[in-house]
N, C-alpha and C positions, 0 to 999 in steps of 0.2 A: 356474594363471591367469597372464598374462603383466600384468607391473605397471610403468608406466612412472615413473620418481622423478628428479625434478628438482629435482636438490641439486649445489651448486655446491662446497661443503667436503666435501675428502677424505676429512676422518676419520670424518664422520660418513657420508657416503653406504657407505665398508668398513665401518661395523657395520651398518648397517642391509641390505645386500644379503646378506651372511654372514645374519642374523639370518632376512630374510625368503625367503632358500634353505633356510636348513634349514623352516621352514614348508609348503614345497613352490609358494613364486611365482618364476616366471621374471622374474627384475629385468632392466629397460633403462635405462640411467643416461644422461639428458640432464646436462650443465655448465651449460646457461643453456635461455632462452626460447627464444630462434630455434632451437636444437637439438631442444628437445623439440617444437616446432608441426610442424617438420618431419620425425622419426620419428612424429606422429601423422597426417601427410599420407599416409605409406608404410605406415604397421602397425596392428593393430588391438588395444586395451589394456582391461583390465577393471577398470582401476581409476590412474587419477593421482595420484602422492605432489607436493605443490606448493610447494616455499619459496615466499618469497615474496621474498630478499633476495636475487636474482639479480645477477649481472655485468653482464648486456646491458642485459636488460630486465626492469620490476618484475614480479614476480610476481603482480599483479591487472591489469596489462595482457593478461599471457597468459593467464588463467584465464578474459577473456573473448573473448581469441581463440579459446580453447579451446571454447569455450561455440559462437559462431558458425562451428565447424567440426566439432563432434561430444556425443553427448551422454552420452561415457563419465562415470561417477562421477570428482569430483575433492575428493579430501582436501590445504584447505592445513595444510602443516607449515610453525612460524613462531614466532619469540621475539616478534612480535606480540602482546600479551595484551589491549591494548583493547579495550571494548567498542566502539570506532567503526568499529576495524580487522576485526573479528568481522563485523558487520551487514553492513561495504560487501563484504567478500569472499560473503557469503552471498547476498546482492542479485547479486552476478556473474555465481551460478550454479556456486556452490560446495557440493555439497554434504555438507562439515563442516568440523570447521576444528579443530585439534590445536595446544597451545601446548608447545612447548619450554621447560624441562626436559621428557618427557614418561615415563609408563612403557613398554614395548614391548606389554606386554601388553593395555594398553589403545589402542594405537595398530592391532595385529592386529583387535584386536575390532571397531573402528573401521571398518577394513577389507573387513570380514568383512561386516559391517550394510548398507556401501553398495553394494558388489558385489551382495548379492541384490537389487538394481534394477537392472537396465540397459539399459531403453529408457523413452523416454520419454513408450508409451504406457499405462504401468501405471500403473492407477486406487489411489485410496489404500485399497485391500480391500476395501469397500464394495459387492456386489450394487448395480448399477445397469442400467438401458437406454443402448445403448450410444450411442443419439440424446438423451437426456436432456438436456434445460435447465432449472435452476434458476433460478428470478425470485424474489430479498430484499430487496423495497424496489431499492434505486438498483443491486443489485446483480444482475449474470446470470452464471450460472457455465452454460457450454458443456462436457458432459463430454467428450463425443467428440472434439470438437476442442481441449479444454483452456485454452477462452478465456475470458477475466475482462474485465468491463465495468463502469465505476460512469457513471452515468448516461448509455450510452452510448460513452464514452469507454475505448479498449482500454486495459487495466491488463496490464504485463509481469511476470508469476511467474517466480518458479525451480521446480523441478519439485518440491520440497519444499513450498515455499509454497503450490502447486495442490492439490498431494494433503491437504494442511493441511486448505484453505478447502474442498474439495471433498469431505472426510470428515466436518466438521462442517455442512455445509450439506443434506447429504442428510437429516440430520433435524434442523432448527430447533430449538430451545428447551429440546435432550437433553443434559444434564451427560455430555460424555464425562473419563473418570479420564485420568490423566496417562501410567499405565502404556500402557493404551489406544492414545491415540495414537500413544505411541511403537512399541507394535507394529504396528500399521496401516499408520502410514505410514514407519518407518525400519526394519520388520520385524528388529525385535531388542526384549529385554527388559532390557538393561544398560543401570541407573542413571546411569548419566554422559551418556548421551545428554539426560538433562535441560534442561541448560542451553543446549544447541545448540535446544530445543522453543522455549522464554524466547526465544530471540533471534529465530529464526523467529515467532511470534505476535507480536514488537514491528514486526517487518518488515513483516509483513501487514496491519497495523494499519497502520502508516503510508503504505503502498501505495495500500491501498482507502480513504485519508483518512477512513475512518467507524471509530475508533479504539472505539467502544463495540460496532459487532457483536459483537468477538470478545468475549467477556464471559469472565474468569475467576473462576471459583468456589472460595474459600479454602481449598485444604485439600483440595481434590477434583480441580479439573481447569480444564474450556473448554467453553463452550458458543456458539452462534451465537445472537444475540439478535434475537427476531421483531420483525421493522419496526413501528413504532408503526401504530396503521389511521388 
């Protein structure tokens, strides 16, 4: 798989290409933003490694260049650790986000999880009709076309976010487990993907302004909670 990694410090981009060669990824090393939007104008990548602490330009500016020009997976890497920093990058249309210090081993894995998505018309696992529209109260979810509405009004997802709302929406009122979803919809079973799910379901909540759909259930999971009648 050809991997594009957009890291600005030397020492780290030589470990990380040594490390992700022996792996078996073809690395292309961007220095900055304008570097990398433009080998993503010319070549085609299965996966984006993203600082965020670029020279030119920030690295959540590019990620939503990157967004509005292709819909390769993009993992930021980032001594970023906030949770504010986390949410707005994920809102971009980022999908994960790795903090520095990190281990390699779970940065591969990491990898590994988003790559098996790479268009943006894969549904979150769920058997559905491919014309399907969901009506919850204020809310319509469009599978086909992958469009979100609250009252109306179009609501912008990340492709995670969709596959999120659109895996719990196909059955209302069903406790899905934690594990679950992370299979479903990040097609991987490693634990650490957890807390990327947390930030995602806070995201969504605040999207669809109806912060009580998504109901979490203690101990168990997420469920979509059926519109009052």
């Amino acid at each position: 798989m050809r991997l594009l990694l957009v890291e600005d410090d030397e020492h780290v981009a030589a470990a990380l290409v040594a490390v992700l060669g022996k792996h078996g990824f073809d690395v292309v090393r961007a220095r900055g933003g304008e570097e990398a939007i433009g080998l993503l104008h010319d070549r085609s990548f299965g996966v984006v490694l993203l600082d965020l602490g670029l020279p030119d330009v920030d690295g959540f500016e590019v990620c939503g260049r990157i967004r509005r020009l292709s819909s390769v997976p993009v993992i930021m890497v980032t001594a970023r650790a906030d949770v504010r920093s986390r949410i707005h990058g994920l809102n971009l249309g980022a999908d994960d986000y790795v903090v520095k210090p990190y281990d390699t081993g779970e940065l591969l894995a990491r990898i590994h999880a988003v790559s098996r998505r790479t268009g943006p018309e894969d549904s979150a696992g769920a058997e559905s009709p491919g014309d399907g529209v969901l009506a919850l109260g204020p809310v319509t979810v469009e599978l086909a076309t992958r469009q979100v509405s609250v009252d109306g009004e179009p609501v912008a997802l990340t492709r995670k976010e969709f596959d999120l709302l659109a895996l719990l929406a196909q059955r209302p009122g069903v406790v899905f487990r934690r594990e679950q979803i992370i299979s479903d919809v990040w097609r991987t079973s490693w634990e650490g993907t957890g807390r990327t799910l947390e930030v995602h379901v806070a995201s969504l909540r605040a999207k669809l302004r109806r912060p009580e759909l998504v109901e979490t259930v203690r101990g168990v999971g997420y469920r979509l909670s059926l519109p009052a009648a």
